[in-house]
N, C-alpha and C positions, 0 to 999 in steps of 0.2 A: 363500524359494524364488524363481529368477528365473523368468519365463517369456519365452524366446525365439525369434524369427523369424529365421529366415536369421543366426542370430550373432549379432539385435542385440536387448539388450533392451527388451521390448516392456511388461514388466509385472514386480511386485512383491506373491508373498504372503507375509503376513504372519500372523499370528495376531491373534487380537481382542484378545488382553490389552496387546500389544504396540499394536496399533492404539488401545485406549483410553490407552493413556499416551502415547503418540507425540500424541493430541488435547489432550488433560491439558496437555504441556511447549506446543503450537501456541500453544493458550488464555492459556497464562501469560505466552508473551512477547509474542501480541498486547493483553492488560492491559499489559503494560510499558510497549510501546511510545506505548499510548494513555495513561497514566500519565507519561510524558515529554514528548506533548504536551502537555497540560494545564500541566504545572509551565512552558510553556517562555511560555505568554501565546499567544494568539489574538489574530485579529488582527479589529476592529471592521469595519463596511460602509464606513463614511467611510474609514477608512484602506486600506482596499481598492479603493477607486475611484479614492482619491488616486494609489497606488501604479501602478493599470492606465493612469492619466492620462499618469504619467512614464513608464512604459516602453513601452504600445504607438505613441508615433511611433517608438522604436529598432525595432519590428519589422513596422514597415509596416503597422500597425494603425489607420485610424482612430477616433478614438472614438465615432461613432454605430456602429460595426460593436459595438460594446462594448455601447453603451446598449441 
């Protein structure tokens, strides 16, 4: 069911059952996604400092604004 204002929709009911598996499918693809990072490597402090080293002079960064 929608619920509307002036034409526009304003809101969305749903049923519980629908609403627990609409959570269910959210759940599973934020595991996905966190399961694709993981496989993809992380990135260490060092190589993250190095990284913020090279690129914040391209964005008018300097780097005690970092530190």
């Amino acid at each position: 069911m929608l619920v509307e204002d002036r034409r526009q929709t304003i809101a969305v009911v749903i049923s519980a059952e629908m609403y627990e598996r609409w959570q269910e499918m959210e759940d599973a693809f934020w595991l996905m996604k966190t399961q694709q990072a993981a496989d993809s490597g992380f990135v260490g402090t060092d190589q993250a400092l190095e990284l913020l080293k090279q690129v914040s002079p391209e964005k008018g960064i300097s780097w005690e604004e970092i530190r």
